[in-house]
C-alpha positions as CSV (number, residue, x, y, z in Angstrom):
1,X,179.4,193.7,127.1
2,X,176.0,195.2,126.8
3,X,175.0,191.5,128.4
4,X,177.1,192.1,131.2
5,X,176.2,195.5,132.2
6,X,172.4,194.3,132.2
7,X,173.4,191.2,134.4
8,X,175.1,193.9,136.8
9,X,171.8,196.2,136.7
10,X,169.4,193.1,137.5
11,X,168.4,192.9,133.8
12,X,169.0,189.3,132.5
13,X,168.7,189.8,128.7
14,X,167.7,186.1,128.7
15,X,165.4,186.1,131.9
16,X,163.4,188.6,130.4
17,X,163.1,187.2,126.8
18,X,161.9,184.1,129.1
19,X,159.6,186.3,130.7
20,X,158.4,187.6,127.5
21,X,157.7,184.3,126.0
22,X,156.1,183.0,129.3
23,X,153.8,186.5,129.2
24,X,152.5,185.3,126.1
25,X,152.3,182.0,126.0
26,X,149.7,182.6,128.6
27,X,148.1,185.3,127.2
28,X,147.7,183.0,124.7
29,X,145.9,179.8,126.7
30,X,143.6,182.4,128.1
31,X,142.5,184.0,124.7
32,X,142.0,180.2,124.2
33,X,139.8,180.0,127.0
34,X,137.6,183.2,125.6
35,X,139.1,185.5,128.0
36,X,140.0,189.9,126.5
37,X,143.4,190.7,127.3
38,X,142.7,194.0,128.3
39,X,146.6,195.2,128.4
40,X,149.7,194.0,129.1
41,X,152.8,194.5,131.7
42,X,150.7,197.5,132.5
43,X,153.0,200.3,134.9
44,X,151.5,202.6,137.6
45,X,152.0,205.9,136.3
46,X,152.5,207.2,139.8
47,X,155.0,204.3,140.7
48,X,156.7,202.7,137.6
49,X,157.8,199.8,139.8
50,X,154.1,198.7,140.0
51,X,153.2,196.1,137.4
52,X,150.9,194.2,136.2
53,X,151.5,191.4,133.9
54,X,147.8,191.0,132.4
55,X,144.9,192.5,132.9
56,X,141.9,190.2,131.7
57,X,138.3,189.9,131.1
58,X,136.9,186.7,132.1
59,X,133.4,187.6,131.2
60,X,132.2,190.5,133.3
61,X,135.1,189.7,135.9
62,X,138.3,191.9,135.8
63,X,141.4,189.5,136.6
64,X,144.5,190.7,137.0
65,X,147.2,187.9,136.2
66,X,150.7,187.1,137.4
67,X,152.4,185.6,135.0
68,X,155.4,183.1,136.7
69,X,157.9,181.8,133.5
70,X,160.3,179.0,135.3
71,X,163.0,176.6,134.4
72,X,161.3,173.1,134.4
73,X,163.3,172.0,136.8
74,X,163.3,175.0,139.5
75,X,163.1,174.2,143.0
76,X,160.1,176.2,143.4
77,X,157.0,176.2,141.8
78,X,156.2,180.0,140.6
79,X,153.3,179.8,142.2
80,X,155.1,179.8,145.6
81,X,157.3,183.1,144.6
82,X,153.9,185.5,145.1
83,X,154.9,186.1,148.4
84,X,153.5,188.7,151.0
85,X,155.8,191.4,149.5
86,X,154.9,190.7,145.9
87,X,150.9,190.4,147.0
88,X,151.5,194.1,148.5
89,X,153.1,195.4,145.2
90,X,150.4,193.6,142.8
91,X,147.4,194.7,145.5
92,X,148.7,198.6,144.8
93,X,149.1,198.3,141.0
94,X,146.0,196.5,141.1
95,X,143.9,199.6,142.7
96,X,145.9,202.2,140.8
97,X,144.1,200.0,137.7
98,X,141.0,200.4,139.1
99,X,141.3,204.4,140.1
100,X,142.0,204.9,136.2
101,X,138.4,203.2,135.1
102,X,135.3,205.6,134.7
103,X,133.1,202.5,135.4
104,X,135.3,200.1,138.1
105,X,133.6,196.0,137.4
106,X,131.6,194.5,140.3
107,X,134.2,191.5,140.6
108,X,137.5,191.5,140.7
109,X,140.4,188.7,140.8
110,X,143.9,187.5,140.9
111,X,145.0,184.7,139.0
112,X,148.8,183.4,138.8
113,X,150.0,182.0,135.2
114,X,153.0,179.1,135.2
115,X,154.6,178.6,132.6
116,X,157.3,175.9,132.5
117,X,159.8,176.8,130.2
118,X,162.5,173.6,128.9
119,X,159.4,171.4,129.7
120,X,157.1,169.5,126.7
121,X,153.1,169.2,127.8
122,X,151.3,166.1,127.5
123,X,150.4,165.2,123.8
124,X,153.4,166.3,122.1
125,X,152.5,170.0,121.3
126,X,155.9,170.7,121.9
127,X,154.5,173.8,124.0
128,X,155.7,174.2,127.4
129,X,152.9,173.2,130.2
130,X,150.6,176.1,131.5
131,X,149.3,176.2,135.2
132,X,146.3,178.2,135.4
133,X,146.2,179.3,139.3
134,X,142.5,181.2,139.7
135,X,141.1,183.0,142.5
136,X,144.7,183.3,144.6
137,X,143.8,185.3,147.7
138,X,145.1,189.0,147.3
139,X,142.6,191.6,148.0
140,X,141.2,191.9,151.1
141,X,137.6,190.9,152.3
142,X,135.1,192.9,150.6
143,X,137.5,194.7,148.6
144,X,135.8,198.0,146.5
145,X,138.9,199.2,144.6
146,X,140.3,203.0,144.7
């Protein structure tokens, strides 16, 4: 029942265990990669709607990362579902982020994470493949922040 009342609210129990695993899965292949997760599925306090999946170091650049857990077979490739609405929602959370730093980083970036969930990756890790999207246009030229 408790399944079913989620489903009618726009809570798939099972979407979002997917999402979990997909949110970590990639916050594992960038740890890999020598990247700090900085914090995760991060909320705007003044909008709770607002979030961010990962926030990352990649060296001295702050990247804020979409993470996009699909079926192996969906018609569309997660990277395509940032769309103009989502971009608007990310580009808030994103400066809401940045007004709650005392020392805001020179460079900022947005970064979309695919996971394909059901799907095997090349040399039989059994782990799903991981697309690694960097530098997908969001902010605005010259783009400060708050």
């Amino acid at each position: 029942m408790r399944a079913l009342l989620a489903k009618l609210r726009g809570r798939d129990p099972a979407a979002a265990s997917a999402g979990a695993a997909g949110e970590a899965l990639a916050a594992e292949t960038l740890t890999a990669k020598g990247w700090r997760v900085l914090a995760r599925n991060w909320r705007n306090p003044a909008d709770r709607r607002e979030e961010l999946d990962l926030v990352c170091a990649d060296g001295e650049v702050l990247v804020f990362v979409e993470v996009k857990a699909r079926a192996a077979d969906a018609l569309v490739p997660g990277y395509f579902t940032v769309d103009a609405r989502k971009k608007r929602v990310l580009l808030r959370a994103a400066r809401a982020y940045l007004r709650g730093l005392r020392r805001p980083p020179r460079t900022v970036r947005f970064d979309v994470v695919e996971v394909a969930l059901g799907a095997v990756a090349g040399g039989g890790t059994g782990e799903p493949p991981v697309l690694h999207f960097e530098n997908v246009p969001l902010f605005p030229r010259h783009f400060r922040g708050a």
